[in-house]
Backbone as CSV, one residue per row, in Angstrom:
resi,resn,N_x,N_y,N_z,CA_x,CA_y,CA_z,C_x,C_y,C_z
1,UNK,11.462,-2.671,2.979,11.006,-3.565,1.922,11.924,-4.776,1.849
2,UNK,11.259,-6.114,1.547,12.419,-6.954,1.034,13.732,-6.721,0.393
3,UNK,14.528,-7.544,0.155,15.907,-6.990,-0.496,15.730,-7.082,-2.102
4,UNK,14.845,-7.948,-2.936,14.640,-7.960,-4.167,14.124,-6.605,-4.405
5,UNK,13.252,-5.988,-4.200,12.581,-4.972,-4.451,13.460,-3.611,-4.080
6,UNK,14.258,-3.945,-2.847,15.368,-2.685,-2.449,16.325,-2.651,-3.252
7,UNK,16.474,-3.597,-3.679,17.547,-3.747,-5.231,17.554,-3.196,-6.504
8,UNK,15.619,-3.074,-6.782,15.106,-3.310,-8.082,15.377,-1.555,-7.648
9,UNK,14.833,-0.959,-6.491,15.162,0.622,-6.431,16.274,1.379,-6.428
10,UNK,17.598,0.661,-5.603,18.513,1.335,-5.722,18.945,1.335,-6.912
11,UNK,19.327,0.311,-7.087,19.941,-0.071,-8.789,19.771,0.332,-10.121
12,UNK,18.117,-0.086,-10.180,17.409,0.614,-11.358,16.853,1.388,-11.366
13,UNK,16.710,2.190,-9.668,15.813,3.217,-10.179,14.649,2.861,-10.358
14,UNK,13.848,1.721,-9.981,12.205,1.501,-10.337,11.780,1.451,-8.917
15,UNK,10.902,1.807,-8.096,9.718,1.322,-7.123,8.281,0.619,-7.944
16,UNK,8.209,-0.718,-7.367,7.157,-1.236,-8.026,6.121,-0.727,-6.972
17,UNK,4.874,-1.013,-8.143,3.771,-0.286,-7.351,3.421,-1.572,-6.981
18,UNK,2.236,-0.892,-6.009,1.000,-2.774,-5.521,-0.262,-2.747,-5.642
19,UNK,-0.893,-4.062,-5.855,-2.395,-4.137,-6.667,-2.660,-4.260,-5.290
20,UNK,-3.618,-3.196,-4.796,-4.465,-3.902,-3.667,-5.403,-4.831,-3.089
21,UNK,-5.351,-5.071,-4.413,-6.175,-6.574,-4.146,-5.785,-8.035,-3.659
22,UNK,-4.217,-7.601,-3.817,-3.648,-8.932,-3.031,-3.016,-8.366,-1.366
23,UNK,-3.216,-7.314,-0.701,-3.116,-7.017,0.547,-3.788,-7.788,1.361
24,UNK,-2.686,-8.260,2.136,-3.223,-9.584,3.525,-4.026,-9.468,4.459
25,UNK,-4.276,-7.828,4.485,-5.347,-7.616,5.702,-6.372,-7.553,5.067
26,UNK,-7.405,-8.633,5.773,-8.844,-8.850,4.876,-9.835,-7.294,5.042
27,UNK,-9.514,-6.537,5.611,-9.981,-5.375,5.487,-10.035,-3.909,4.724
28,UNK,-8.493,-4.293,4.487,-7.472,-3.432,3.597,-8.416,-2.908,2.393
29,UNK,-8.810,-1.310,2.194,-9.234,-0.955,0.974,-10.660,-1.589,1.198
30,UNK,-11.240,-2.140,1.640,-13.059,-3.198,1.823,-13.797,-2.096,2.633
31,UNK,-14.976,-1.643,1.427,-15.801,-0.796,2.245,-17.235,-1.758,2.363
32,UNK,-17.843,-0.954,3.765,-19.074,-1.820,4.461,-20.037,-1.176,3.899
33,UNK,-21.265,-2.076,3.947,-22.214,-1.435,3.613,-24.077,-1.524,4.852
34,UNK,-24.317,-0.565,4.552,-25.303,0.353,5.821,-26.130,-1.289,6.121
35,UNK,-26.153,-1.986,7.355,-27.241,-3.260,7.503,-27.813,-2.296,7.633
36,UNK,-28.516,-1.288,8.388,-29.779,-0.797,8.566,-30.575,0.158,7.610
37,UNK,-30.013,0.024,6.072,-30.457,0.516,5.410,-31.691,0.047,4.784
38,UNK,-33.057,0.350,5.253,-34.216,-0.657,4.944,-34.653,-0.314,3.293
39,UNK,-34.129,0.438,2.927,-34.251,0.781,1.622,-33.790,-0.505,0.625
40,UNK,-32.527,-0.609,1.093,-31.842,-1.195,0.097,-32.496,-3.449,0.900
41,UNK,-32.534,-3.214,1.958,-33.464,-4.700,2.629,-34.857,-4.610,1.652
42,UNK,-35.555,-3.848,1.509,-36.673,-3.919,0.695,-36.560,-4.187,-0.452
43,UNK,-35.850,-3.884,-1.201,-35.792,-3.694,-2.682,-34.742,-5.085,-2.822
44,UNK,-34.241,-6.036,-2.263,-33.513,-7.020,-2.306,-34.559,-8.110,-2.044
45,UNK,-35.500,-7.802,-0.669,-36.411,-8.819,-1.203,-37.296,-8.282,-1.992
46,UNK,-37.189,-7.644,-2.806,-38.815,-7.572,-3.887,-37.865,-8.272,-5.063
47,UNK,-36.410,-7.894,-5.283,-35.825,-8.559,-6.411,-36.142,-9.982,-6.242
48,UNK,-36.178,-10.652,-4.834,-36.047,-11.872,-4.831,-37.341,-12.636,-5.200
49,UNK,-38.163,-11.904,-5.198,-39.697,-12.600,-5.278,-40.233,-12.777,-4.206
50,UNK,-39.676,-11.852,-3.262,-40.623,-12.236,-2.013,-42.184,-12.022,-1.766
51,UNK,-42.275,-11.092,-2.639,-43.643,-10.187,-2.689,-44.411,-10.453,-3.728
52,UNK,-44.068,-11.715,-4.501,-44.766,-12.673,-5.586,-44.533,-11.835,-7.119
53,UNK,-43.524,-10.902,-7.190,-43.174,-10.131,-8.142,-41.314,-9.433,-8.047
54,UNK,-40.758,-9.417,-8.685,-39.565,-8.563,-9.016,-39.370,-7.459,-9.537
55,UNK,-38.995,-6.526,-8.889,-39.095,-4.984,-9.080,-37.794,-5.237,-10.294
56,UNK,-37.985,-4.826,-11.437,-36.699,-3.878,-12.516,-36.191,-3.111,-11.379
57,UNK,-34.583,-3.263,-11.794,-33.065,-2.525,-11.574,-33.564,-1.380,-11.788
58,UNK,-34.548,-0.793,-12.608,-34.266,0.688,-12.810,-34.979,1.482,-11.861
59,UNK,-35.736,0.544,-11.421,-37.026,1.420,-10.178,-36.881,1.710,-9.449
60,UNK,-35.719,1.429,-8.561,-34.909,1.852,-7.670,-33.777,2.703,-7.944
61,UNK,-32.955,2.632,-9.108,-32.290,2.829,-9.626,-30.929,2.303,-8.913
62,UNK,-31.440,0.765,-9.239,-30.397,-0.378,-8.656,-28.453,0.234,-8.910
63,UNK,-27.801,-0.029,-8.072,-26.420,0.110,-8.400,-25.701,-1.145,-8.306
64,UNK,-25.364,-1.482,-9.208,-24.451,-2.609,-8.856,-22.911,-2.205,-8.222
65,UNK,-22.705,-1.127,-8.275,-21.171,-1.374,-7.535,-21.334,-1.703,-5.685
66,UNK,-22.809,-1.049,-5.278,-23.509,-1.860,-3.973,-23.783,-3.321,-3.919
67,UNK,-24.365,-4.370,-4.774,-24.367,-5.490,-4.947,-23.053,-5.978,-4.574
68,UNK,-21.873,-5.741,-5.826,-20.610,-6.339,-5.763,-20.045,-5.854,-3.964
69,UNK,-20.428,-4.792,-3.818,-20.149,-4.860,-2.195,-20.355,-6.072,-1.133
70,UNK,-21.825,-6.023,-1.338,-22.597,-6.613,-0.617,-22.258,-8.215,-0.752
71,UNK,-22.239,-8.578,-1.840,-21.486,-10.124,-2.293,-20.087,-10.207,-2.141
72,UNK,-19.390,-8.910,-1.370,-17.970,-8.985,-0.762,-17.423,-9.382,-2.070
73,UNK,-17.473,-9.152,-3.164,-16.811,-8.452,-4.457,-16.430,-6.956,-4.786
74,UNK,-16.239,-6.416,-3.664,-15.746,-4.951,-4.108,-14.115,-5.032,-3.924
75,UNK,-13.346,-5.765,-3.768,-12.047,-5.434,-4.308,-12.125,-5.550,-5.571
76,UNK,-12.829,-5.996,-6.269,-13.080,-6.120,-7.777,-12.684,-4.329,-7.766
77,UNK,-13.383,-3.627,-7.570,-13.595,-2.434,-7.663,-11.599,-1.653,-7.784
78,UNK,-11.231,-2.425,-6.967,-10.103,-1.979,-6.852,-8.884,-2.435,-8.091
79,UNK,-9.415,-2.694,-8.562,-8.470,-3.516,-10.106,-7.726,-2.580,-10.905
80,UNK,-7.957,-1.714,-11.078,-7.550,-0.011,-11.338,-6.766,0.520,-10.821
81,UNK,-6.358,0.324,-9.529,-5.742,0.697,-8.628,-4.182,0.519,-8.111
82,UNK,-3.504,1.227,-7.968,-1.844,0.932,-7.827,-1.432,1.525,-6.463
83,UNK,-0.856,1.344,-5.280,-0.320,1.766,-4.373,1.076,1.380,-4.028
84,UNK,1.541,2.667,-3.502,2.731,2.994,-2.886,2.804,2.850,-1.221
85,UNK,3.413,2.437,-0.329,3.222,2.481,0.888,3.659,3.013,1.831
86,UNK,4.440,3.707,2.931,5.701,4.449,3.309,4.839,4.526,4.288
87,UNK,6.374,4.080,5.251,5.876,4.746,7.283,6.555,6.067,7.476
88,UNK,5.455,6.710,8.309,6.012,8.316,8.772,7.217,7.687,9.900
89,UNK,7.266,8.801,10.658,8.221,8.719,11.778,7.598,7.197,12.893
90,UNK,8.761,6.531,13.221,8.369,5.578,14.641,9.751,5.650,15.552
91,UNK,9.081,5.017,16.898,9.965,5.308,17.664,10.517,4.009,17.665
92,UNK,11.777,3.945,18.491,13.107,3.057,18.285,12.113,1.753,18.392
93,UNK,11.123,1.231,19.162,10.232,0.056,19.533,9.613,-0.436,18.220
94,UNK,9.270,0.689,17.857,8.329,0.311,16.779,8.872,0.445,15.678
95,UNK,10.540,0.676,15.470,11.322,0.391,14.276,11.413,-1.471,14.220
96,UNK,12.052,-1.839,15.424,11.855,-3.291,14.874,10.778,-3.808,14.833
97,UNK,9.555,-3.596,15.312,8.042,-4.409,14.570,8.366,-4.118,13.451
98,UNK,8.604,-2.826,12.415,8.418,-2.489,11.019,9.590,-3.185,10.305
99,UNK,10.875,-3.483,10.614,11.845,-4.981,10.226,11.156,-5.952,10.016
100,UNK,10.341,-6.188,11.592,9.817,-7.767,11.309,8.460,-8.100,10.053
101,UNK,7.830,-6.888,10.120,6.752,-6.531,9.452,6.901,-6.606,7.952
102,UNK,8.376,-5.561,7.539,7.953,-5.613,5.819,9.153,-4.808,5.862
103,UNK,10.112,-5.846,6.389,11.908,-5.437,5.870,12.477,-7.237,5.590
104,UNK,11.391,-8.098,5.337,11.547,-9.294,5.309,12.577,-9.817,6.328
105,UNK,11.740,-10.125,7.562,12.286,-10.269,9.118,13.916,-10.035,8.819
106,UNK,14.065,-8.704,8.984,15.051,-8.252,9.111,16.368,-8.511,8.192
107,UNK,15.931,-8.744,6.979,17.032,-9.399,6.149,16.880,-8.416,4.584
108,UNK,15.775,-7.512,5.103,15.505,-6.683,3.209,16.285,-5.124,3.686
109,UNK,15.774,-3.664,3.191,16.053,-2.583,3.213,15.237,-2.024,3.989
110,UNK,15.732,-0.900,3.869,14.936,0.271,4.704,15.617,1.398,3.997
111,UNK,14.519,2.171,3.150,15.145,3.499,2.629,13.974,4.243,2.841
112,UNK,15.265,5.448,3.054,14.372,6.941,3.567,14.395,8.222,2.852
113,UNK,13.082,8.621,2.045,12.911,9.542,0.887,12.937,10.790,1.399
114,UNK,13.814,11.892,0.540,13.351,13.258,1.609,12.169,14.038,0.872
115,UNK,12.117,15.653,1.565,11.022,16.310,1.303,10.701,16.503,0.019
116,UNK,12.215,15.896,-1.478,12.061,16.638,-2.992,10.917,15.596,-3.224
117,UNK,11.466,14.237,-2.859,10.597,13.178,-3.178,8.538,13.414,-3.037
118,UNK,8.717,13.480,-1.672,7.635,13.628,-1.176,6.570,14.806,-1.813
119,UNK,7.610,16.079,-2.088,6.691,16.778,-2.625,6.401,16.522,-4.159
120,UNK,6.767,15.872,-4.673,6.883,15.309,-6.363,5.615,13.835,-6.273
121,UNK,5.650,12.962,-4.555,4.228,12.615,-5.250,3.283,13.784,-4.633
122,UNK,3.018,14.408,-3.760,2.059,15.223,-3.624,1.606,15.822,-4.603
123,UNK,2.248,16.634,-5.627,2.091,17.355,-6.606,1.188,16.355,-7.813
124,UNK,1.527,15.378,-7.786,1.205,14.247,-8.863,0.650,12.990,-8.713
125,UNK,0.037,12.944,-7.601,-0.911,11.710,-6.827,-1.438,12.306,-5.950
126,UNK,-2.653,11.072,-5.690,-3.112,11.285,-4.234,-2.123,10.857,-3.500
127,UNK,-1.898,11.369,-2.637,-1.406,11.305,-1.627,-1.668,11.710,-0.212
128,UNK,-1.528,10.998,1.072,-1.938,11.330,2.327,-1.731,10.538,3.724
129,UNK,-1.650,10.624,4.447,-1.452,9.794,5.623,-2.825,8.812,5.564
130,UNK,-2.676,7.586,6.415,-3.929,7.338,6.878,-4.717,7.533,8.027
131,UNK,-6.245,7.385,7.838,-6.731,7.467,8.929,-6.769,6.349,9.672
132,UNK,-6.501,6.035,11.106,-6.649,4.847,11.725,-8.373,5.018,12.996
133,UNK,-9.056,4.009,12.543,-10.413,4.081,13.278,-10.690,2.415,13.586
134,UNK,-12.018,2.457,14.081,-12.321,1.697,14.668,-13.432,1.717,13.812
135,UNK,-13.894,2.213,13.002,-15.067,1.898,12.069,-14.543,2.225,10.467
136,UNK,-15.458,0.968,9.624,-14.751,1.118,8.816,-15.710,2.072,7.339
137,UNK,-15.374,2.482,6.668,-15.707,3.250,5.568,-17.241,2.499,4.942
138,UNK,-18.126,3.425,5.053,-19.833,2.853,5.164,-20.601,3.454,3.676
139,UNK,-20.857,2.779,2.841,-21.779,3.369,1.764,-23.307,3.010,2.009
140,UNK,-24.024,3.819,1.760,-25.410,3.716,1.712,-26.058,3.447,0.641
141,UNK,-27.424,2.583,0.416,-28.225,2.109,-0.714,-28.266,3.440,-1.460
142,UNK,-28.640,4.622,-1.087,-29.148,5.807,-1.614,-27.983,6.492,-2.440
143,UNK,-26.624,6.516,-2.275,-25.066,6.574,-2.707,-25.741,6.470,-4.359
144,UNK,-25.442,7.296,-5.079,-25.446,7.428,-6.220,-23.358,7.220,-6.518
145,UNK,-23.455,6.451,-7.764,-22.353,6.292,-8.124,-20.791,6.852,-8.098
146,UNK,-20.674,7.808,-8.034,-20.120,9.043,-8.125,-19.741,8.855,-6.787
147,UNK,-20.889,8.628,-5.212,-20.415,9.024,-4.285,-19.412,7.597,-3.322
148,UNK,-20.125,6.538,-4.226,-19.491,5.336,-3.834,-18.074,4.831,-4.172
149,UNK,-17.691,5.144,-5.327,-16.340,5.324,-5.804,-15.649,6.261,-4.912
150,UNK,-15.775,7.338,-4.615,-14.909,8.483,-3.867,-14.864,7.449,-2.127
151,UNK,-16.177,6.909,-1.755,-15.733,6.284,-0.365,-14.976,4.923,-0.641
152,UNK,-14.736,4.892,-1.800,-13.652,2.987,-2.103,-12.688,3.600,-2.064
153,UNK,-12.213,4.996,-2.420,-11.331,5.597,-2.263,-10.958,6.070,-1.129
154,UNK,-11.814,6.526,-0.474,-11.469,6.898,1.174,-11.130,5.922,1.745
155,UNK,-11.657,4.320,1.492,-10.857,3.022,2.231,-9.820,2.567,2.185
156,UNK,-9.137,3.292,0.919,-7.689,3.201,0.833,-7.113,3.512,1.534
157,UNK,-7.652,4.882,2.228,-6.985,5.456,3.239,-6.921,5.512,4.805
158,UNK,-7.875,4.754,4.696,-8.143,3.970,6.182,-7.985,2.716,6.241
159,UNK,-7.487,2.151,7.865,-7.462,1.438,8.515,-7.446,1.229,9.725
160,UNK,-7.873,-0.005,10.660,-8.035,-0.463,11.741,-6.685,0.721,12.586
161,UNK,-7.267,1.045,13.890,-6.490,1.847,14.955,-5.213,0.504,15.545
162,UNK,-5.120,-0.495,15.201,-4.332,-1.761,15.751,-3.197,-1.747,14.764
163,UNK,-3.501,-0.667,13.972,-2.515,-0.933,12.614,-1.387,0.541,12.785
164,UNK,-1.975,1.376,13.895,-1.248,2.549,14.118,-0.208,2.711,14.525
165,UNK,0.435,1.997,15.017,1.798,2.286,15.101,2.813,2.322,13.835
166,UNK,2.469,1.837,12.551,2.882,2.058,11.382,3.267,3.690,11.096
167,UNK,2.336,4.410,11.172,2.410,5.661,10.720,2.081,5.625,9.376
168,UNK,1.166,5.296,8.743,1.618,4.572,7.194,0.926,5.874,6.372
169,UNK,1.937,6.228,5.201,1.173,7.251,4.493,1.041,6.208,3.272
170,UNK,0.159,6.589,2.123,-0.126,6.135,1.314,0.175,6.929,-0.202
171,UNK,0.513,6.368,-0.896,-0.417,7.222,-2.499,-0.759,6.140,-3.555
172,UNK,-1.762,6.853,-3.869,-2.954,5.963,-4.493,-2.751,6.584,-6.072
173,UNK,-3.071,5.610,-7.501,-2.965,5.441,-8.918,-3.784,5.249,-9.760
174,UNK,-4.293,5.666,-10.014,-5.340,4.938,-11.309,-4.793,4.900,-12.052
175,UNK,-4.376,3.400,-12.386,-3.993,2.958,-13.880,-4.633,3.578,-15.141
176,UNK,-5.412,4.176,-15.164,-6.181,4.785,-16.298,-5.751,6.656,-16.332
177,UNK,-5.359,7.058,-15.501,-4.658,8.581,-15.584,-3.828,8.516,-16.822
178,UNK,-2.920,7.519,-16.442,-1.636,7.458,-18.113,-0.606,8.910,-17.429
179,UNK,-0.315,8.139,-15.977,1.298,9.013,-16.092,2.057,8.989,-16.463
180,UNK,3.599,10.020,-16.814,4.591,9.817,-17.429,5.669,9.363,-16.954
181,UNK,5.329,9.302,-16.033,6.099,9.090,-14.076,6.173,7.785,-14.006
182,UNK,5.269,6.864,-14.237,4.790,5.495,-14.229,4.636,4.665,-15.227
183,UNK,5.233,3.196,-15.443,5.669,2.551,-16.433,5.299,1.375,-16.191
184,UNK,4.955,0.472,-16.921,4.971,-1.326,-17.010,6.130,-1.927,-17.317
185,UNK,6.693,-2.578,-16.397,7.826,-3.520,-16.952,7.601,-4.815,-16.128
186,UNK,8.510,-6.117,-16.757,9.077,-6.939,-15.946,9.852,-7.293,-14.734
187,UNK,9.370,-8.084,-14.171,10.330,-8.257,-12.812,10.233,-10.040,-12.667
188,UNK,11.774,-10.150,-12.219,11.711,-11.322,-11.500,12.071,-11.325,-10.122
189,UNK,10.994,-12.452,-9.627,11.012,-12.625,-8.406,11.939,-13.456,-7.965
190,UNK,11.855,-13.798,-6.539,12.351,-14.994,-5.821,12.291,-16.642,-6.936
191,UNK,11.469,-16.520,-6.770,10.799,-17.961,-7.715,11.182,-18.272,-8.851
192,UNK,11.916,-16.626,-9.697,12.681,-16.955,-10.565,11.436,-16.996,-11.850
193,UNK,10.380,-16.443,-11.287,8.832,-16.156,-12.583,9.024,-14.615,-12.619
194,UNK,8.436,-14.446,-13.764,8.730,-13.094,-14.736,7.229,-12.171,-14.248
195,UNK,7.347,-11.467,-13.667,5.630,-10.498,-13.151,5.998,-9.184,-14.077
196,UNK,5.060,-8.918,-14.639,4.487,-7.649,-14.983,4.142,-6.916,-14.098
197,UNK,4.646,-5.629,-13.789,4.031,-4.758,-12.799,4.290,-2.977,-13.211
198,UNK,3.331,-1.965,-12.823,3.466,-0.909,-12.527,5.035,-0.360,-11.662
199,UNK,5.679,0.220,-12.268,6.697,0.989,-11.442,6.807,2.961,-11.852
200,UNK,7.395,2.977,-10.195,7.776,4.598,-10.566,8.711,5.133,-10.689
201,UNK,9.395,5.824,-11.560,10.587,6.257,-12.209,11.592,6.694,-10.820
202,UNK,12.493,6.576,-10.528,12.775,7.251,-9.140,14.298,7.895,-9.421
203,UNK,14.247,8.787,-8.828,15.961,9.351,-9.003,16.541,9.289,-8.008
204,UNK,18.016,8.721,-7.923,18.910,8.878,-6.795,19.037,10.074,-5.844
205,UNK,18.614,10.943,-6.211,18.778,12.734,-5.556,17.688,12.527,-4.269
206,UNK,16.342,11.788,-5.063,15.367,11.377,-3.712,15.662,10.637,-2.764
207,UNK,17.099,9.796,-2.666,16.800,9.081,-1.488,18.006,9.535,-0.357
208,UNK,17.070,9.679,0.657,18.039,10.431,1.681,18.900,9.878,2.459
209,UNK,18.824,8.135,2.632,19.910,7.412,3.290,19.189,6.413,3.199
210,UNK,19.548,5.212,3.404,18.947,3.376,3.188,19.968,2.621,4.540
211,UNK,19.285,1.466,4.569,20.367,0.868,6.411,19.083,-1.096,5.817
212,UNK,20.464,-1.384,6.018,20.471,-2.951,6.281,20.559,-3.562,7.687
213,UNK,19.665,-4.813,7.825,19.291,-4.939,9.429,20.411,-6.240,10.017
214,UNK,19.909,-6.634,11.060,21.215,-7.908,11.821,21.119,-9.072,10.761
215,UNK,20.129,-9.102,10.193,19.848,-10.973,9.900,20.064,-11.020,8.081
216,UNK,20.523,-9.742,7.737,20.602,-10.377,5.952,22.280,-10.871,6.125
217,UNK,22.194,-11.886,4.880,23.223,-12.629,4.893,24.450,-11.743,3.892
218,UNK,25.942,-12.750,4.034,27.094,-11.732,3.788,26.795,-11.427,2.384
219,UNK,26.299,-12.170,1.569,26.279,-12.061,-0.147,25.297,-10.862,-0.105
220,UNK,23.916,-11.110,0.419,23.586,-9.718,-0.198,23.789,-8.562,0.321
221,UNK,24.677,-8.417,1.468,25.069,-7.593,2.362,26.185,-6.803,1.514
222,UNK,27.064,-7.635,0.789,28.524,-7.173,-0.574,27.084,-6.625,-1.300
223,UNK,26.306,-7.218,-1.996,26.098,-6.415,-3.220,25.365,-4.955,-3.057
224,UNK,24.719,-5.255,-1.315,24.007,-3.704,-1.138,25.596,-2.764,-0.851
225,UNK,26.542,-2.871,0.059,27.765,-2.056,-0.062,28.711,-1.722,-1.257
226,UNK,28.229,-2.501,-2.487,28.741,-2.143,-3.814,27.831,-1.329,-4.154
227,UNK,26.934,-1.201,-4.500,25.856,-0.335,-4.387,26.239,0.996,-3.751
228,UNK,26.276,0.914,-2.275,26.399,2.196,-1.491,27.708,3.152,-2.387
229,UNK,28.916,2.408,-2.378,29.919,3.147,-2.962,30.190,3.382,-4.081
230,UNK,29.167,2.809,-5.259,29.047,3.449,-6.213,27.938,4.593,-6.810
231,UNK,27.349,4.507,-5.821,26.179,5.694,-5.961,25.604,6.570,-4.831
232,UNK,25.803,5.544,-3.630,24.899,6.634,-2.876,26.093,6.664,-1.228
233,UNK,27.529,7.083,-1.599,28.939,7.355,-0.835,27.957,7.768,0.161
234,UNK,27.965,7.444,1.614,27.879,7.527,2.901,26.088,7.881,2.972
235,UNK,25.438,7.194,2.505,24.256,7.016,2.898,23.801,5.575,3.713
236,UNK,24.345,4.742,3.241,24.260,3.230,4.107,24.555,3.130,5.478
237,UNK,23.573,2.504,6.182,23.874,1.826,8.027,23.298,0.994,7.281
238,UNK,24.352,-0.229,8.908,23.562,-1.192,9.636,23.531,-1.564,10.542
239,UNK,22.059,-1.856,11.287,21.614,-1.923,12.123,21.603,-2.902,13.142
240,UNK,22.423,-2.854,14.175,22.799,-3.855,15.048,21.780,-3.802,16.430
241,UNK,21.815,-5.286,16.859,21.102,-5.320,18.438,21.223,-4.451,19.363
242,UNK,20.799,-3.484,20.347,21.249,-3.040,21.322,21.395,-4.066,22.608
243,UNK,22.546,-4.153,23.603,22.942,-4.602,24.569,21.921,-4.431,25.557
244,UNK,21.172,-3.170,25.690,20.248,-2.685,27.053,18.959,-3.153,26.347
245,UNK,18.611,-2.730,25.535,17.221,-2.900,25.348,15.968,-3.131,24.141
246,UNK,15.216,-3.351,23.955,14.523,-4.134,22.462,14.743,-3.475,21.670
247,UNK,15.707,-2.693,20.918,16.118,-1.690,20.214,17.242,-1.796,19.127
248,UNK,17.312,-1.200,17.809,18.102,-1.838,17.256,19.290,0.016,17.059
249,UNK,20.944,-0.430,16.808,21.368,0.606,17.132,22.025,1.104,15.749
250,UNK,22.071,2.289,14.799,22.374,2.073,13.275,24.318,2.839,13.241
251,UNK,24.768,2.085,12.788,26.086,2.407,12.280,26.045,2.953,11.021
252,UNK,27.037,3.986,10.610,27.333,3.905,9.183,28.013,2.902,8.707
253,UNK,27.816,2.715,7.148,28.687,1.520,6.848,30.516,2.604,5.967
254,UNK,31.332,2.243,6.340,32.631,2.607,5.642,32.724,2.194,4.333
């Protein structure tokens, strides 16, 4: 993670959650809907007047959370929604893509939760790996409500096979559960503006070691090693170039 946010965790103890609706991959969480569903082609042109009349919403028993699909308004759908993000295991190659990726090119954190953590969200979220495919999460005109929500939910958990080398597990929130685990507070950013956001309570006991990369600078490099030695004594590396090969090599820090 960036270093603001690796800060906001070691320090305070908060992980902020994320609205998925601002995720950069235009796919992220976006479920498709059936073109060859002639059901739902018919009943779109009879709404339209094609047939010199407009069928009532109820005759079909129109859904609008299919519409807002279809008008590529279903992240709307996702407004409710809070996520956590975490990579499983990668190999030494695909540790520095995940630096360059979302350790803010190599200048934020990297912390690693053990099994107490993990089983504390299992127990108390969804939680799960993702699936990586080549097709993406499909609702049908015929999808009664109930079944269309559960597949906006399954898109959370999928993504593109190009995205697999992540390993990425997920856990997913409904702001409307009302956990005790999970809180609203303030944060400031970079920019120095005040955000409101979802966070999760976190305890020091969960984190199993954290490592800083080649490119963060000496200032925030002191305040993460003040950090290390006042709370978390010999959990800190950092992570230097290897000489042989695209690989980065982790020291403890003293």
């Amino acid at each position: 993670m960036d270093f603001y946010n690796g800060i906001i965790l070691l320090h305070d103890k908060k992980m902020r959650l994320s609205n998925p609706i601002f995720f950069n991959d235009p796919f992220d969480c976006r479920v498709s809907v059936d073109d060859n569903d002639n059901l739902w082609k018919l009943d779109m042109r009879a709404r339209n007047g094609a047939f010199g009349y407009r069928v009532p919403s109820k005759a079909l028993e129109y859904n609008a959370l299919i519409e807002g699909c279809v008008q590529n308004k279903d992240r709307e759908q996702l407004k409710d929604y809070r996520m956590l993000c975490f990579s499983g295991e990668v190999n030494q190659y695909q540790d520095v893509l995940m630096w360059g990726h979302y350790g803010d090119s190599h200048k934020g954190i990297k912390i690693t939760f053990n099994e107490v953590f993990y089983n504390f969200i299992k127990e108390n979220y969804k939680f799960k790996p993702i699936c990586y495919s080549n097709n993406r999460i499909t609702i049908k005109y015929t999808d009664n409500t109930s079944e269309i929500k559960d597949k906006i939910i399954e898109s959370m958990f999928c993504k593109s096979k190009i995205w697999h080398e992540e390993n990425e597990h997920r856990m997913v929130y409904d702001i409307n559960e009302n956990s005790k685990h999970i809180k609203n507070g303030n944060f400031y950013a970079k920019d120095s503006k005040v955000y409101s956001s979802e966070y999760l309570d976190v305890q020091s006991e969960w984190i199993k070691d954290f490592s800083i990369s080649c490119n963060i600078d000496k200032n925030s490099e002191d305040i993460i090693r003040k950090i290390a030695e006042k709370e978390y004594a010999g959990k800190l590396s950092k992570a230097r170039l290897c000489v042989v090969n695209y690989a980065l090599h982790y020291e403890k820090v003293k």
